[in-house]
C-alpha positions in Angstrom: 137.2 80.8 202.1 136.4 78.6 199.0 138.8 77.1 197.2 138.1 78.4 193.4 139.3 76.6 190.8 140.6 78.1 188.0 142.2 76.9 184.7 144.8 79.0 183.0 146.0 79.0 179.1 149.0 80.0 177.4 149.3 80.0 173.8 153.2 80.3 172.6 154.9 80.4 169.2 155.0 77.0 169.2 153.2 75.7 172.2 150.3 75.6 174.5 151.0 75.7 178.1 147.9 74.5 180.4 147.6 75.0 184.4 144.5 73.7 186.3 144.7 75.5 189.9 142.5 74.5 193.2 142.4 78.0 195.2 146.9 79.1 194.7 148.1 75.2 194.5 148.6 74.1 190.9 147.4 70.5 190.8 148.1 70.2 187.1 150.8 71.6 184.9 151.2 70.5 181.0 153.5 72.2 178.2 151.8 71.4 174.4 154.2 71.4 171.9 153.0 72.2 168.1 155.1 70.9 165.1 156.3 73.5 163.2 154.7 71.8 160.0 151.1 71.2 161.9 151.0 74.9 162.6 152.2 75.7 158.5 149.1 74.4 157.1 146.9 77.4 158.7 147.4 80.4 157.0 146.5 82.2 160.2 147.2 82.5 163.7 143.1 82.4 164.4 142.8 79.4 162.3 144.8 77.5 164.6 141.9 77.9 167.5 140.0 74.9 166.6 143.5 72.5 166.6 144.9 73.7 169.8 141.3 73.7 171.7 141.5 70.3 170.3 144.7 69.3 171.9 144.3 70.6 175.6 140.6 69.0 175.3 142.6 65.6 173.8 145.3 65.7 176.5 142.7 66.4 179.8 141.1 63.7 178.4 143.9 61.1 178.4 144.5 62.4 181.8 141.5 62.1 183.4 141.0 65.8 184.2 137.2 67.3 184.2 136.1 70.9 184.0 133.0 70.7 184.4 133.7 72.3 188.0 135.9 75.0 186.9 135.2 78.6 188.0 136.7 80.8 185.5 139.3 79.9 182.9 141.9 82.4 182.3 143.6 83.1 178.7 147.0 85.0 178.0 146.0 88.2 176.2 147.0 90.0 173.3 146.4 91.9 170.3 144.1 94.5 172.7 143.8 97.9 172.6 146.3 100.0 175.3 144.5 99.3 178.5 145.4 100.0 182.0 146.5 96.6 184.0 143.8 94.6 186.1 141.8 91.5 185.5 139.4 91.8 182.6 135.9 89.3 181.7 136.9 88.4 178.2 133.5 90.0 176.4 132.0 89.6 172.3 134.3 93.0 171.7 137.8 91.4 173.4 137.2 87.7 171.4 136.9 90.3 168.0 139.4 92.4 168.8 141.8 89.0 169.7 140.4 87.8 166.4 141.7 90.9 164.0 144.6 91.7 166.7 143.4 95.4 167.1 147.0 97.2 168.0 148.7 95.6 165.4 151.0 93.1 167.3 150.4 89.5 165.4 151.2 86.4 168.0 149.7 83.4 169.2 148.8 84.9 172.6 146.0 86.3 171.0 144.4 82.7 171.1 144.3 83.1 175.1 140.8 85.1 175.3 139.0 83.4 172.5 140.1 79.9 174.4 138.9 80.9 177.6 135.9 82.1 176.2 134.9 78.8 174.5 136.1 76.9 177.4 134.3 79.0 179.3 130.6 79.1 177.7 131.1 75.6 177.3 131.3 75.0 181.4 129.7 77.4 182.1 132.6 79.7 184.1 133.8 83.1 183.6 136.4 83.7 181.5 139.4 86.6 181.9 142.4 87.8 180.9 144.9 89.6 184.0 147.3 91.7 182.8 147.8 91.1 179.2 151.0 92.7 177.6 148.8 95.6 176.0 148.7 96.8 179.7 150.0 101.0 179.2 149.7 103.1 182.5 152.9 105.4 181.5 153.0 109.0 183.1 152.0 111.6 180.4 155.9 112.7 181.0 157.1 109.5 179.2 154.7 109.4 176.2 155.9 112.7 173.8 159.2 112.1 171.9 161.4 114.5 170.1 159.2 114.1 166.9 155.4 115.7 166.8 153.1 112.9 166.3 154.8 110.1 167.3 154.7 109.2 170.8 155.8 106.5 173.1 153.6 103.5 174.0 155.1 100.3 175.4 155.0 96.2 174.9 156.3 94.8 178.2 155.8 91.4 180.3 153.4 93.2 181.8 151.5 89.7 183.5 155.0 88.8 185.2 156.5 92.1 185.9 153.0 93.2 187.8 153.0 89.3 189.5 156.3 89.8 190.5 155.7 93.0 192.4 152.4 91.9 193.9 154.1 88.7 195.5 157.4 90.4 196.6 154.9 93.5 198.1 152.9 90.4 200.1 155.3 88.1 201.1 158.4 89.9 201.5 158.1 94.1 202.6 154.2 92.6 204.2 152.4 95.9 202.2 150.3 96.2 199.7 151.6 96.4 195.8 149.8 99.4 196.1 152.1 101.7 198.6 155.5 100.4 196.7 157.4 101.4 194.3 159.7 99.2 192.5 162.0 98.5 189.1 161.2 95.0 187.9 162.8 93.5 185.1 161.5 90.1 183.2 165.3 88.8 181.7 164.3 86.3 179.0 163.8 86.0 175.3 162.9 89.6 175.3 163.9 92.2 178.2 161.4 94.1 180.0 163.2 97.2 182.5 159.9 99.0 184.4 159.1 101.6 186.9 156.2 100.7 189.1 154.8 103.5 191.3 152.4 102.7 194.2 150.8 100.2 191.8 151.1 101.5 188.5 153.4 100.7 185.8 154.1 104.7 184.8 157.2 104.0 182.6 159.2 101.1 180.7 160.8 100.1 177.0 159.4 99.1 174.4 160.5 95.8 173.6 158.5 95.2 170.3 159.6 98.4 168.8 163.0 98.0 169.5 163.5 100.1 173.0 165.7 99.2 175.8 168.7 97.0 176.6 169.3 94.2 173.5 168.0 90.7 174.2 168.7 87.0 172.7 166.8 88.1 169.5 166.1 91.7 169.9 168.6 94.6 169.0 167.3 97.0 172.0 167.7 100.9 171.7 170.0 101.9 168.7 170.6 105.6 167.5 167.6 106.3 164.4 170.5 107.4 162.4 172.8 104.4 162.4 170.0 102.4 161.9 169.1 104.2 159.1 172.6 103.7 157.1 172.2 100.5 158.2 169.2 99.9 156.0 170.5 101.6 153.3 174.0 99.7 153.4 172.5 96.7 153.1 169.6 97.1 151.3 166.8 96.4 153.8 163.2 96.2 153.6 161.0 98.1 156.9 159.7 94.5 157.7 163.6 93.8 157.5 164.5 96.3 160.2 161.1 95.6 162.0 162.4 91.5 161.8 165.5 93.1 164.1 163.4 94.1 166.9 162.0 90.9 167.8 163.2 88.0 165.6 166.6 88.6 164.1 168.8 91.3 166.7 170.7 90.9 169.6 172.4 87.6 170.0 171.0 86.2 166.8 172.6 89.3 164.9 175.8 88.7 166.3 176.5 84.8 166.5 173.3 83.0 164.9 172.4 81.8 167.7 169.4 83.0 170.5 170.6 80.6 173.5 171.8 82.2 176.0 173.1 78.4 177.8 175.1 78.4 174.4 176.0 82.1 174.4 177.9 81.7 178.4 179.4 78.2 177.3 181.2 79.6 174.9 182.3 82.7 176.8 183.7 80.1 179.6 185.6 78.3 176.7 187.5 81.6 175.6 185.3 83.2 173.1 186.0 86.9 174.0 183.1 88.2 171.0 180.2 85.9 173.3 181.3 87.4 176.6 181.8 90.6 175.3 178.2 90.2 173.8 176.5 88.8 177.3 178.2 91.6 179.6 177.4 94.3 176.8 173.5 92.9 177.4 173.5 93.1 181.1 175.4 96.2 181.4 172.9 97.6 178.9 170.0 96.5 181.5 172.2 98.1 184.4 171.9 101.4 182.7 167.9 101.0 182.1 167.5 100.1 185.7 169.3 103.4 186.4 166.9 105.6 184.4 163.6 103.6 186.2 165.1 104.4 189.1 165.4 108.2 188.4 162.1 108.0 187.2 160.8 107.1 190.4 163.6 109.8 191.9 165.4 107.6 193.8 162.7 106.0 195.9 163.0 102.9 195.2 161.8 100.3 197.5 163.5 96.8 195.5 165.1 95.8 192.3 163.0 92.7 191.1 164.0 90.6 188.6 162.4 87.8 187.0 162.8 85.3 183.6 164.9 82.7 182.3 168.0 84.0 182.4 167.8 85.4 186.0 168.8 81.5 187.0 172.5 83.0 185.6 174.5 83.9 188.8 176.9 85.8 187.1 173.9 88.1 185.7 172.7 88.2 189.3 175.9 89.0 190.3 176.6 91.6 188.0 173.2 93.7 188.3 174.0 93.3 191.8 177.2 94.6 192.0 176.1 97.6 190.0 172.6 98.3 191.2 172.6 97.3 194.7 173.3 100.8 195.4 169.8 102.3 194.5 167.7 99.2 196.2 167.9 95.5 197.2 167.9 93.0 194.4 165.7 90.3 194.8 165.4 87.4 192.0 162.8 85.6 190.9 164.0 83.1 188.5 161.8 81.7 186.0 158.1 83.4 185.5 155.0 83.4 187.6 153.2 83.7 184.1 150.4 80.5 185.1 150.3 81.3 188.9 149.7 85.0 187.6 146.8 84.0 185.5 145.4 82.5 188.2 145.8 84.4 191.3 144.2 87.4 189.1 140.9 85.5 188.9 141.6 84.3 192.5 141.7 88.1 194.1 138.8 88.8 191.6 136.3 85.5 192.8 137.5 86.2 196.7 136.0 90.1 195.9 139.7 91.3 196.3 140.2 93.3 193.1 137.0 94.4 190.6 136.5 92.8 187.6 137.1 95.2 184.6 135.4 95.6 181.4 137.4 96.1 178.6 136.1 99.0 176.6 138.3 98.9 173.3 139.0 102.2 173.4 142.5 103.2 174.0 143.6 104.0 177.7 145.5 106.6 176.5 145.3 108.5 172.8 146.9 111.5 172.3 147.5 114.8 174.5 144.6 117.2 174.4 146.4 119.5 172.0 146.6 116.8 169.1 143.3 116.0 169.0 
């Protein structure tokens, strides 16, 4: 079987992570750091496409790498329309919709498809995104709410969380991520709890609206009402109380700080507030494991957990301790996000998986009776 190669992009807040990849072996590996006052001077996040382009192309350079013999170069979606997970050809309508970020969410990952496209027509490859977070395959049963018109869609780690399954499904139970069901959680900067049913992800929280357990900078699930008194008390703004759910809640809210290193050092010295604050997180991801795994009604074949902050024992410990019960835990410390990116286009060159078109219509838009 050949050996593709494939080269993988990652566009962060405030870097560029870069993976060249001959068949599954990462040959080359390179983290980009941006200066917080290079990236100041563009007004937007899509003016910054030419500069980081720029960068990688500067850095393979210096390094010696070609791609002129690349097969397909694989960006970090974002800013999509809901779509159902898979690997997708990055198409005229996905580079647009990356451009104007279609569903609302602003963030450099966006700059994943429109690099892989360029790289991509310049070399002469295919270019794909695989599983970008605006993956949504919830069962109808977790989309209404208490409240007509508003209904539940989700923001997960959807490229890790699905990677995660996929390898534990080959390499560990020896089945396909197809006939398993699982609860995977990604336990980093932000917390992603999910239910995964015989390849689908049919339930999860919303991390970018504020859903689930709290996170280093993300205030998780907090009663309407409270919050509401909260804004009034204190004279916030919406962006304010949007700021909360991804930037300013959670550990930042409480001691300043969005380090979770920093957050268990200080717990170890005596600070009862910090360890009061890092079990309240993880006992607040115990209890959403516990509801994916009633989702699934108790059929539950492991508890995966992946991210930064799964290199913690005691969090490992803990979950353990408490979850062990429904399934085994198995962690994956760290993220598959690059491997991910590439195995995708892998399964997809070796005729594994089918490559999907991305339509830019929603995967799901409303129950018959709203429309």
């Amino acid at each position: 079987m050949k050996q593709y190669k494939v080269f993988t992009i990652n566009p962060g807040s405030t870097s560029t992570k870069i993976a060249l990849f001959h068949g599954e072996e990462c040959v080359y590996m390179k983290n980009l750091s941006h200066d917080a006052k290079e990236l100041e001077k563009f007004a937007t996040i899509p003016e910054q496409l030419s500069y980081r382009r720029n960068m990688i192309l500067n850095l393979l350079s210096q390094a010696g790498i070609s791609l002129e013999d690349v097969d397909a170069f694989v960006g970090r979606g974002g800013g999509l329309l809901a779509m159902e997970g898979g690997t997708y050809a990055v198409t005229e309508l996905m580079v647009k919709h990356a451009e104007t970020c279609a569903n609302g969410v602003i963030h450099p990952a966006t700059l994943g498809a429109q690099l892989a496209n360029e790289f991509a027509e310049k070399y002469g490859a295919e270019a794909m995104v695989v599983n970008p977070p605006d993956v949504d395959e919830l069962q109808d049963l977790a989309r209404m709410t208490g409240i007509k018109g508003v209904n539940r869609i989700i923001h997960l780690h959807a490229l890790n969380l699905k990677e995660t399954a996929i390898r534990h499904s080959r390499n560990v139970l020896k089945k396909e991520y197809e006939s398993c069901n699982y609860v995977v959680c990604h336990i980093g900067g932000g917390v992603s709890v999910s239910a995964h049913r015989q390849g689908k992800m049919v339930d999860g929280y919303d991390i970018v609206g504020g859903d689930g357990p709290m996170a280093p900078t993300r205030c998780g699930s907090v009663s309407a009402a409270d919050l509401l008194d909260y804004m009034e008390k204190n004279h916030l703004e919406i962006k304010d109380m949007k700021e909360l759910c991804t930037k300013t809640g959670g550990f930042v809210s409480h001691t300043g700080i969005s380090d979770a290193l920093e957050l268990t050092k200080r717990a170890q010295e005596g600070d009862h507030y910090a360890e009061m604050l890092w079990n309240t997180m993880i006992y607040q991801i115990e209890k959403c494991i516990g509801s994916m795994a009633a989702v699934l009604h108790g059929k539950v074949d492991g508890i995966l957990l992946g991210g930064g902050m799964v290199y913690n024992e005691d969090l490992v410990r803990q979950i353990t301790d408490t979850c062990s019960f429904i399934a085994p835990i198995t962690a994956y410390p760290g993220e598959f996000e690059m491997e991910a990116m590439a195995s995708g286009a892998i399964r997809v060159l070796n005729g594994e998986e089918t490559l999907k078109e991305y339509t830019g219509k929603r995967v799901w838009d409303g129950f018959d009776w709203e429309q």
